[in-house]
Each structure stands twice: as C-alpha cells, then as structure tokens.
C-alpha positions, 0 to 999 in steps of 0.5 A, spaced: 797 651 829 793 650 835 799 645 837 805 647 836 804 655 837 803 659 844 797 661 845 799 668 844 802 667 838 796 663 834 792 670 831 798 672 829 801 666 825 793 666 822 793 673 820 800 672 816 797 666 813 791 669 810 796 674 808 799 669 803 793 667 800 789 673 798 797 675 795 798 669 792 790 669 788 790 674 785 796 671 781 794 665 780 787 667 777 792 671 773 796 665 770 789 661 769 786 666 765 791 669 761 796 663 758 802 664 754 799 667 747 806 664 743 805 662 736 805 655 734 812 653 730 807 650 725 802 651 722 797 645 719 795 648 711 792 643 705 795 644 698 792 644 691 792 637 691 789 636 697 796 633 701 796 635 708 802 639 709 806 642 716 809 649 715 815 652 719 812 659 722 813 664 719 816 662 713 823 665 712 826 662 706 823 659 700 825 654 694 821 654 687 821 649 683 817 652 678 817 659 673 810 660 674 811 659 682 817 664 682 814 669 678 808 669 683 814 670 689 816 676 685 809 678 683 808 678 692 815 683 694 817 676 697 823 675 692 828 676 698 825 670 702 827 666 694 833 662 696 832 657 691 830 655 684 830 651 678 834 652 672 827 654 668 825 661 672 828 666 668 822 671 669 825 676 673 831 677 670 833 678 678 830 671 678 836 667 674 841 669 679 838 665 685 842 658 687 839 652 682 837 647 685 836 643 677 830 642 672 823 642 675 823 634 672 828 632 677 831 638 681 837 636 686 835 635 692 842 635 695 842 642 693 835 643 696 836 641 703 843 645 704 839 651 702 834 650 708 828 652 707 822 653 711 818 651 705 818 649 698 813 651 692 811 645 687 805 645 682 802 639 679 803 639 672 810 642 671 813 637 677 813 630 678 809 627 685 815 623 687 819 630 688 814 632 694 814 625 696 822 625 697 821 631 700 817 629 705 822 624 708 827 629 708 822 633 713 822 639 709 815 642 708 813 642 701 806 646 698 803 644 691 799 649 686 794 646 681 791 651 677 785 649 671 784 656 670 785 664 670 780 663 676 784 658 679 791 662 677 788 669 681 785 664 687 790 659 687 796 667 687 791 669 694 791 662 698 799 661 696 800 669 700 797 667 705 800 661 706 806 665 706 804 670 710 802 676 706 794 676 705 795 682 704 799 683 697 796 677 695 789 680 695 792 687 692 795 683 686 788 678 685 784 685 685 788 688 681 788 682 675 781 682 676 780 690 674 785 688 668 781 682 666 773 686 667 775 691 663 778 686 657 771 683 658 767 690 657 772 691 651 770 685 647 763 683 650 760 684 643 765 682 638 765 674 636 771 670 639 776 670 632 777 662 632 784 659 633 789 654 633 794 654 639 800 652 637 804 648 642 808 644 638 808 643 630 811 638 628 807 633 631 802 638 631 800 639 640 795 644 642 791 646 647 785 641 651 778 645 653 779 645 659 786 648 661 788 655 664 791 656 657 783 654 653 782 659 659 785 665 658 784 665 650 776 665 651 778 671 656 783 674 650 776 674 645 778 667 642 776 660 641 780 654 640 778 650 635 780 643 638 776 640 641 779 636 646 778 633 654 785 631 654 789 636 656 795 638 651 793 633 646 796 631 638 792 634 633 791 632 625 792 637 620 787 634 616 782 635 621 784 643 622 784 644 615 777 642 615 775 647 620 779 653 618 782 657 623 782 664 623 788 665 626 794 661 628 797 663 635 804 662 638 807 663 645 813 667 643 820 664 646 824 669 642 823 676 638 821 674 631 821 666 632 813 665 631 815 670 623 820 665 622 817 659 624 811 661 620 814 661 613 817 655 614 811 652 614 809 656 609 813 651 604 810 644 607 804 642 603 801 638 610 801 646 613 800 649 605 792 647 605 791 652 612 789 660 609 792 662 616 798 659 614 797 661 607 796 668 608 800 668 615 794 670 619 797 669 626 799 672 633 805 672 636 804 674 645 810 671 650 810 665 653 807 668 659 801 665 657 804 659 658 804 660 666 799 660 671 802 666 673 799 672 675 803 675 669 798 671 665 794 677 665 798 681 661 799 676 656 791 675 654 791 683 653 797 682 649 793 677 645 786 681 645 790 686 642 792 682 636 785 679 635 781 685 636 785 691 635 778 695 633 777 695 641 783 699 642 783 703 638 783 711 640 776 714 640 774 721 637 771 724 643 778 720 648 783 723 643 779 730 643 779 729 651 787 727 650 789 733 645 784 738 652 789 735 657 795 737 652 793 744 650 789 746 656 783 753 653 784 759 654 778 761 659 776 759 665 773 752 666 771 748 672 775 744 676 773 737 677 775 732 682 780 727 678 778 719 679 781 714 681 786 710 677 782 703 677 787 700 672 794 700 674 799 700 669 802 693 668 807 691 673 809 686 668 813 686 662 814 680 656 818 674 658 823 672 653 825 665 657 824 658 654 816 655 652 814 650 656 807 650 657 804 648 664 809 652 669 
C-alpha cells in the first residue's frame, strides 16, 4: 500500500482492511469449530458370526431369510420395513403376505436384489454361509444371528434393534421376556424337573443336544432332557431311551391334534411299545414356536411349563377369594389402595401353526 496509494488515502485503505479481517474471523473460527454434523451413510457392526458388515443408514428396507428373524422384525413394530422373506415365515399371519425371496436353504437372489434392501437378515444354523458370501458380491449388506441359548435369543432380540435402529423397542421386548421368564423360575423353583424326550423327529428317532436354545428352553420349562448329547440335533437309540425312562415325550406341534395321532401310531410299534410314556400316552403337545430363537419362545416354555407342572398354575384359595372380592365387592366401606403396576404383560404372542423345522 505504501507504493501504490496517495499518502492521503493510506489510513483509509488500512482501516477497511482491518475491517475485513475481524468480519472474516469470526466466521472462520465458526467454521473450524462447528463442522458438518451429517451422519455417515454407513455404519460399521460385527454380526453374530463375527463378520464384519457395512450397513446403509438408516436402514429402511429389510429382507428375512428366516421365521425366527421375521418374528422378531415383528415382535420390534418394524414389519412395514419387511419387503422380503422366505417361504417358511409363516408367523405373523401378516408375515405370509410379504414378496418370497425362496426357501431359507437356497433363496433367489434374483428376487433378493430387486427388492433393494438396505440390509438383509440371516441366522447360522437355518441359512447356509455361501448365501451371505453371494450377498457380499452383490454389495447388499447382510446381518447374522447365532443364538446357543434363551439368553443368547433376548441378547441377540436387543443387539438386532439396535442394529436396526430402535434400541428402544428392543430393550421393552427383552425386558418384558425376562419378567415372563423370572416369574416362571419363582413357580417352579422348588418342583424337580419332569425328564423328557424331545421329539424332533421319530423315525429315525432325533432329539435335541445339551447345548441348544431348545435344551434351554426346556430347563426353563421345568424339564430335563434325557439325552446326553454334545451334538446338537443328534440320532438317538430306542434302546437307549427305554433303558432311561422318560417321564414324558414332548413334541412341537406343527398342526392342532398331530402330536395324539402321532402318538398312537407309535403306540402299536413294539420298537416305541417298551417306552411307558408311549404306553400310557404321557406327553406335551406346545407349538412350534419353541422351535425358534425368537422372542415368542418364551410363550412356548409357559406353555410347556403348564403341561409339566400344572399344580403351579393352579388357582390358590386366597387368589380365587381375592378374585370372588373384585367381583362382588362388600357392602361396607373399605380402604382404598393404590393399584400396582402390571409387571407381566399379557402375551403378545399366540401359538404358531406353521410348519417344524427346528433352529430358524
């Protein structure tokens, strides 16, 4: 400035530069301390397998390749992000009226990709790893689950809301399956488990392995499973079984009155004739829902506990006088008490109908 302006103009020049700069700090400084706050596009999760998986946020659409998966979409309010599942998810009723992308075993990944997911759901025991892998080329996001046990199933309910964007709804349904569950222990806590055999299949003869959901949820139930098996879904001998006696035979129930027809078929096979739970039709029918990791599981175990222990459902004096008060309240006065709070919901859940496929 000093040698290219007037002498008469410099202070001026100096004073409108100075200007500029104290305008111009202030939103500079801004800028640097207040960047854009914009969320990520993608958000960087580890599934139940341990793969590491990039997920569109948020996440808008959703295919199922799983029952147990899309009952939990459900069990979360998020069945109108649900464009996709397989031909197994029957439960809902809702749920058989979403586009079918296949069976769980081989689903079209044709049909998968025109669906655009944000994100698709898979468990490890019901689909097979090259589907994710197949996935993965195609550059949709896929999330697995791998539940070992009616923990595992409640964890595994919250971790997947959360991956999904509603921590909130899966902290309700997680704490409303441990209330259901606490007050099924407080029942049963000093009845000894009924020994069973679960009946997966029965020709050849499949149970369950000591160390699945299902072995689980019957220890939950009040039961014990006779087998003693670190394999998970193992072949079992009849021999074997009629040697240990089990108080009762237990069966998912893939159709109202299957499990009476079914055991009086086995009735008249003198391989199943030697078992007194068969001779004397000793058993408990409960629905398929046990059959999945699934926050509906916990209905099942009621349902089970019921038929195994039903003297700690039944109807005290003192509860039935309690009950015949509310209805037909005294004549005189009483004092009015504040009511408590409902700590167990009524079931959200009804019994499934749908097919048996164990692990889903």
């Amino acid at each position: 400035m000093k040698t290219t302006l007037p002498p008469r103009l410099r202070p001026a020049a100096l004073a409108a530069f100075v200007a500029f700069l104290c305008a111009a700090a202030p939103s500079h400084a801004q800028s640097a301390t207040h960047p854009p706050t914009e969320p990520p596009p993608f958000r960087e999760v580890v599934d139940e397998t341990g793969r590491t998986v990039r997920i569109p946020q948020p996440v808008r659409r959703i295919v199922s390749l799983a029952p147990s998966l899309t009952e939990t979409i459900y069990a979360l309010g998020l069945q109108d992000r649900l464009v996709g599942d397989t031909d197994d998810c029957d439960y809902p009723p809702d749920a058989q009226k979403k586009t079918k992308v296949g069976g769980g075993i081989n689903p079209s990944l044709e049909v998968i990709a025109s669906l655009h997911p944000d994100l698709v759901l898979a468990t490890k025991s019901f689909n097979r790893p090259e589907t994710t892998h197949a996935l993965d080329q195609l550059g949709i996001a896929s999330y697995a689950t791998d539940p070992h046990s009616v923990a595992d199933i409640i964890a595994s309910t919250k971790t997947l809301a959360d991956v999904l964007g509603v921590p909130e709804a899966g902290a309700s349904v997680a704490e409303e399956m441990q209330h259901r569950l606490a007050d099924l222990q407080q029942r049963l806590e000093d009845l000894p488990p009924k020994r069973v055999l679960f009946v997966v299949w029965t020709q050849p003869l499949i149970s369950t392995g000591q160390h699945t959901f299902l072995a689980d949820a019957l220890h939950y139930a009040g039961a014990i499973s006779i087998v003693d098996s670190s394999r998970d879904w193992p072949q079992v001998n009849l021999e074997e079984v009629a040697r240990l006696q089990p108080d009762l035979l237990v069966f998912a129930e893939s159709q109202p009155g299957s499990t009476s027809r079914e055991m009086e078929k086995l009735a008249i096979l003198p391989a199943w004739k030697i078992l007194h739970a068969v001779r004397d039709r000793r058993y408990a029918a409960i629905s398929d829902a046990v059959n999945r990791p699934a926050p509906r599981i916990v209905s099942a175990i009621e349902e089970l506990a019921r038929q195994l222990h039903p003297a700690a459902f039944a109807e005290k004096p003192s509860d039935s006088k309690k009950e015949s008060e509310k209805e037909n309240p005294p004549s005189r006065p009483v004092a009015l008490r504040a009511s408590s709070p409902n700590l167990f919901p009524p079931h959200r859940y009804s019994s499934s109908m749908g097919g048996c496929a164990c692990s889903r």
